[in-house]
C-alpha positions in Angstrom: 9.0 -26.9 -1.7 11.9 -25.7 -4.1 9.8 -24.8 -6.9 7.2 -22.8 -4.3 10.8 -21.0 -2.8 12.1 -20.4 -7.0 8.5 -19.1 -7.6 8.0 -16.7 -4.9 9.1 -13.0 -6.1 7.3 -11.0 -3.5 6.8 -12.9 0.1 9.9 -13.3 2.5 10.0 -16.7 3.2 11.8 -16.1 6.5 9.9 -17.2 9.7 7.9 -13.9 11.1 6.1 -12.0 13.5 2.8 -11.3 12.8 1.0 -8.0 11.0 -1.9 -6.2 13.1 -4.8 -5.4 11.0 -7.3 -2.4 13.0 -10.4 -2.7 11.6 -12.1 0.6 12.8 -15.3 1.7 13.7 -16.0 4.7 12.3 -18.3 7.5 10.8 -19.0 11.2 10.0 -21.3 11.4 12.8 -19.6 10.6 15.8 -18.0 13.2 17.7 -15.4 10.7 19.7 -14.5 9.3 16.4 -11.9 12.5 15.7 -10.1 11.1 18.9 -10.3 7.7 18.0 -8.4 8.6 14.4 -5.9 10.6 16.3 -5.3 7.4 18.3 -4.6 4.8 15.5 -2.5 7.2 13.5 -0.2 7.2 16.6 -0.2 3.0 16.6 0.6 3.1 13.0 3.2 5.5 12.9 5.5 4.1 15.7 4.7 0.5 14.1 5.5 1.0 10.0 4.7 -2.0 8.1 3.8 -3.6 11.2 0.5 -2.3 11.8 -2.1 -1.2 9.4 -5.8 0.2 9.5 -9.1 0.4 7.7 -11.7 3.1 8.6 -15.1 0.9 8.5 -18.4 3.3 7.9 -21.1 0.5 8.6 -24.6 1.9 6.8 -25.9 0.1 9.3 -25.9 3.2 12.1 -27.0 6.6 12.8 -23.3 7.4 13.1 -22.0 6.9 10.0 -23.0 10.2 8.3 -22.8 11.9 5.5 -22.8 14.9 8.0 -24.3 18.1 7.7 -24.2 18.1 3.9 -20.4 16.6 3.5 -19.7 13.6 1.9 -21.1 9.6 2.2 -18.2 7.6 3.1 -20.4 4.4 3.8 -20.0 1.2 2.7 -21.9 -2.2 3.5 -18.8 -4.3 3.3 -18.5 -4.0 7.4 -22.5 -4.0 8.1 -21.6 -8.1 8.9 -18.9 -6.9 11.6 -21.0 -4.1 13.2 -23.9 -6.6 13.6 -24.2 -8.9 17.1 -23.3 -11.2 18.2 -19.9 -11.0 15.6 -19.2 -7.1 16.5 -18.9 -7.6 20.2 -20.8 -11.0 21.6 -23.9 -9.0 23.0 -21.8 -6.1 23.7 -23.1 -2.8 23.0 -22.6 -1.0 19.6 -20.0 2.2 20.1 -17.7 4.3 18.0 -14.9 4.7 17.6 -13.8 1.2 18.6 -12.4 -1.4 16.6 -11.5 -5.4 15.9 -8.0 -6.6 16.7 -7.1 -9.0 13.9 -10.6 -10.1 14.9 -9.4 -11.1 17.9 -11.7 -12.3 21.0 -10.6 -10.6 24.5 -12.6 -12.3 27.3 -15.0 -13.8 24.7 -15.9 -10.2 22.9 -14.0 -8.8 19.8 -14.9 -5.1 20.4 -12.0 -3.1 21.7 -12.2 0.4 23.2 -9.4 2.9 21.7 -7.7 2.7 25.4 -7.3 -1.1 24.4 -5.6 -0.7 20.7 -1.9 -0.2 21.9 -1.6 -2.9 23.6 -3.6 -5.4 22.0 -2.1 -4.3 18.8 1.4 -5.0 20.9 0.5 -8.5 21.8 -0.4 -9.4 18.2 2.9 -7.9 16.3 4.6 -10.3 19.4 3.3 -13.4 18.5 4.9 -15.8 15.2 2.9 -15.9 12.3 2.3 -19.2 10.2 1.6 -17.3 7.3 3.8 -14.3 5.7 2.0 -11.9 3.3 3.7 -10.4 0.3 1.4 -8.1 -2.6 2.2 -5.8 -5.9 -0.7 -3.5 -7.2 -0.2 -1.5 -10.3 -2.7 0.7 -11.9 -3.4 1.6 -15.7 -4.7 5.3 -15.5 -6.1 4.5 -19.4 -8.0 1.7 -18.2 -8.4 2.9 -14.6 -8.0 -0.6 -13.6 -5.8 -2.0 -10.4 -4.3 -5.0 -10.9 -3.3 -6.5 -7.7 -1.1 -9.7 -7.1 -1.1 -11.4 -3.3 1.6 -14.0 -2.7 1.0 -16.1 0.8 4.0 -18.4 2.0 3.3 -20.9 4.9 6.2 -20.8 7.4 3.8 -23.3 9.4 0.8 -25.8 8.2 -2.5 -24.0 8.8 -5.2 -26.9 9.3 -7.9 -24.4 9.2 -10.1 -23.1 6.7 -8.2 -20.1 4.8 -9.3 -16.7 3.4 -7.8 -13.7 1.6 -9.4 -10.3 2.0 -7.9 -7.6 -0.4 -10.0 -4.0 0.2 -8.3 -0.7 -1.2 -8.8 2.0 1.0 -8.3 5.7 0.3 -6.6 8.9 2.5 -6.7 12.3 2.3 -10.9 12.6 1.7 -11.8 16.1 3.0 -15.3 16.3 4.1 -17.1 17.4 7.5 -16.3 15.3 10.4 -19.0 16.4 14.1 -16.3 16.4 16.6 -14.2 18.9 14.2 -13.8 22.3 12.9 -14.2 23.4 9.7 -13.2 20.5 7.2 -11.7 17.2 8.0 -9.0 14.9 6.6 -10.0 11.4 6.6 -8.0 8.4 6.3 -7.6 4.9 5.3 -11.4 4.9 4.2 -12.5 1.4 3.4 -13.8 2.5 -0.1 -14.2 -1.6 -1.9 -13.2 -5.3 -1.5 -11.6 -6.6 -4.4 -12.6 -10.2 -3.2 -15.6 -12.0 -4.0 -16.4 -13.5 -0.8 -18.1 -11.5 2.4 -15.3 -13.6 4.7 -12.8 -13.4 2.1 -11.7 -16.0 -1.3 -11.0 -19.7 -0.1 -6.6 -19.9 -1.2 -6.6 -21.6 -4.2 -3.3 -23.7 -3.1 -2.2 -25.8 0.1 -1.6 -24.1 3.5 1.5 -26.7 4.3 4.5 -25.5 5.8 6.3 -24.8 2.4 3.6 -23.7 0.5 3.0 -20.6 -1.5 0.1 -19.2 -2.5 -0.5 -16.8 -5.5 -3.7 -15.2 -6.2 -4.6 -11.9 -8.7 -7.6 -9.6 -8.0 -8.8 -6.5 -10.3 -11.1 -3.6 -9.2 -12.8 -1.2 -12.2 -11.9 2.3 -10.6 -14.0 3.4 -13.9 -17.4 4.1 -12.4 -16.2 4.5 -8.5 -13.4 7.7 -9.6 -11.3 7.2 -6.4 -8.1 9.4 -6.4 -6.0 5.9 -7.0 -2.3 8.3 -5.8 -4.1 8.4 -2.4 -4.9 5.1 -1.9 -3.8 1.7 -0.6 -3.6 -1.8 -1.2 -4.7 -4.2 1.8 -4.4 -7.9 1.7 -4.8 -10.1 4.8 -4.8 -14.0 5.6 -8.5 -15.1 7.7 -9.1 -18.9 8.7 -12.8 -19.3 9.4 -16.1 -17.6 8.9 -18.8 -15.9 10.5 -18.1 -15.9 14.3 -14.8 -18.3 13.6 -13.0 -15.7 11.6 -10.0 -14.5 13.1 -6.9 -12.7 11.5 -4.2 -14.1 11.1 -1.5 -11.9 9.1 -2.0 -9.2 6.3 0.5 -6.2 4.5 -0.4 -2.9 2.7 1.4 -1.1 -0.6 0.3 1.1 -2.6 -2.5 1.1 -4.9 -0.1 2.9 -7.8 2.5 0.6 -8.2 3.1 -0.8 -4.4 4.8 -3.7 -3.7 6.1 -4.9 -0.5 6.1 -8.0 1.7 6.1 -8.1 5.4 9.6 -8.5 7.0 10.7 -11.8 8.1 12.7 -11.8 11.9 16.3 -11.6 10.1 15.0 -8.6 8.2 14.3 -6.8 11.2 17.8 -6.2 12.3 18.0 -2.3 12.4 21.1 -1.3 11.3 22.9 2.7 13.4 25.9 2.4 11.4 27.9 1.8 14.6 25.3 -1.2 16.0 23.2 -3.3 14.8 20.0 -4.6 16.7 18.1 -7.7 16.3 15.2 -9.1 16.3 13.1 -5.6 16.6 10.6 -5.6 17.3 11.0 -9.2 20.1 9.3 -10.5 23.0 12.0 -11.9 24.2 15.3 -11.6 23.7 16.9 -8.5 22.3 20.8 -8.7 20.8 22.8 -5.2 19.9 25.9 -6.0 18.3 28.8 -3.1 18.5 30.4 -1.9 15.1 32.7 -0.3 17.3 34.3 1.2 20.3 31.8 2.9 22.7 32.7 4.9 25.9 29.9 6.1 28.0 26.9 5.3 25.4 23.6 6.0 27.0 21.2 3.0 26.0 17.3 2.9 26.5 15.5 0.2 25.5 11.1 0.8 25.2 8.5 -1.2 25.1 6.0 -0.9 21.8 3.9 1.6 24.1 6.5 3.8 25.2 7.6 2.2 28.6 11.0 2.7 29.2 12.4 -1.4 30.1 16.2 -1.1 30.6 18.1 2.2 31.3 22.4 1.8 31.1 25.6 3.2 29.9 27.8 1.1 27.6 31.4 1.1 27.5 32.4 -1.8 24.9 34.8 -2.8 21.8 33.7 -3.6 18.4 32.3 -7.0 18.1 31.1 -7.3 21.2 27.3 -8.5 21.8 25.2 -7.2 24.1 22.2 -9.2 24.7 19.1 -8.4 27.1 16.2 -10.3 28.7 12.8 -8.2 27.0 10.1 -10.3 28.8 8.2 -8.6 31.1 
């Protein structure tokens, strides 16, 4: 356990929440999908380094494009998750919809984009057993990334575990049905850096304790992705086939990126005259004064936007405020 703690240089090691991976649904095709996109970019902006998402473009349906003339942003990679029984237990094929850390609601993974925010809500709530820390540097005379993914344990995982590392690119202009004129796409799932369909097996322990450090390389040489617009993701999977299930990830990235996700005493938010802590919780929430307040107006939300607790504070510096979050 020391030398694990002395070798980690990435991963907090604090006990935290865990990360929402979206895994999207998507293609050049679909005319809902414009909405759908519009929807996620909302989740991940009010949810930085909480929340990240991967546009899938399954070759396997009529959906997927290229679209009239524009580009092919395809890839087989998801053709496993878009296939029955895994995509959605029986449940019909649709897009835009999308797998919750490859979660199971009422015994089907598919979620509807009415569904993200609040599934994505009840999975950023919940302790992790596993915090994910990564690097990713890229030589532009080699066109090689090099990409690092340290995994501490805060909890034993007795299960089966898997990394999956994909680099994604933004900013991909190209038609999109459902738009006008030329669209931006996003967070296009463009390769997995890992061998394995399910993710690489973790070449170490899962014990409470442990870290885990693994290296993967992708050859940008024959591909020519823009490398400035894209990302890094790395997430922890225990199980295969209809078993998998998510259980944390993080994204930097891809040109020099490095970044771990936050452990619960990182997640104090510091306004200069309070401090608040943990945020995000699903339970109790603490504000701590730096100092004197008169007639402060205080709101406290919800990860959705729901307004909880409405007051005014009138307090001296020191004091601690703390509030009852569970709903």
């Amino acid at each position: 356990l020391i030398f694990s703690t002395n070798a980690q240089t990435i991963v907090t090691t604090q006990t935290a929440n865990r990360v929402a991976i979206v895994e999207e649904f998507t293609g050049t095709n679909c005319p809902a999908c414009p909405g759908g996109h519009t929807t996620l970019d909302g989740i991940l902006t009010a949810n930085t380094d909480r929340v990240f998402g991967v546009g899938y473009s399954p070759t396997n349906s009529s959906l997927t494009g290229p679209y009239n003339g524009g580009l092919d942003l395809t890839n087989p990679f998801s053709n496993v998750f878009y296939t029955n029984p895994y995509y959605g237990n029986g449940d019909g094929r649709a897009m835009p919809t999308a797998h919750i850390n490859r979660t199971k609601y009422s015994g089907s993974r598919k979620s509807g984009t009415s569904t993200w925010a609040s599934r994505v809500a009840g999975i950023i709530a919940l302790s992790s057993p596993v915090n994910v820390g990564l690097s990713s540097t890229y030589n532009a005379s080699t066109d090689m990334v090099d990409v690092t993914v340290e995994m501490y344990f805060t909890s034993t995982v007795t299960d089966a575990a898997y990394v999956t590392v994909l680099l994604t690119e933004s900013d991909i202009v190209t038609t999109q049905s459902g738009a006008t004129g030329n669209y931006t796409h996003k967070h296009v799932m463009r390769a997995n850096l890992q061998t394995g369909q399910w993710g690489d097996a973790l070449t170490g322990t899962t014990n409470q304790g442990d870290l885990v450090t693994m290296t993967f390389s992708y050859d940008n040489s024959t591909t020519n992705y823009v490398i400035d617009n894209s990302d890094i993701m790395a997430f922890v999977s225990t199980g295969t086939d209809d078993a998998s299930e998510i259980l944390s990830g993080f994204q930097v990235h891809a040109n020099g990126g490095s970044g771990s996700v936050s452990g619960i005493e990182d997640l104090a938010m510091n306004q200069g005259n309070l401090t608040i802590f943990p945020n995000p919780t699903n339970n109790e929430l603490n504000i701590l004064l730096s100092e004197n307040m008169n007639d402060a107006e205080l709101s406290i939300y919800s990860i959705t936007g729901d307004v909880l607790h409405t007051e005014t504070i009138n307090g001296t510096s020191g004091s601690l405020l703390t509030y009852n979050t569970t709903q």
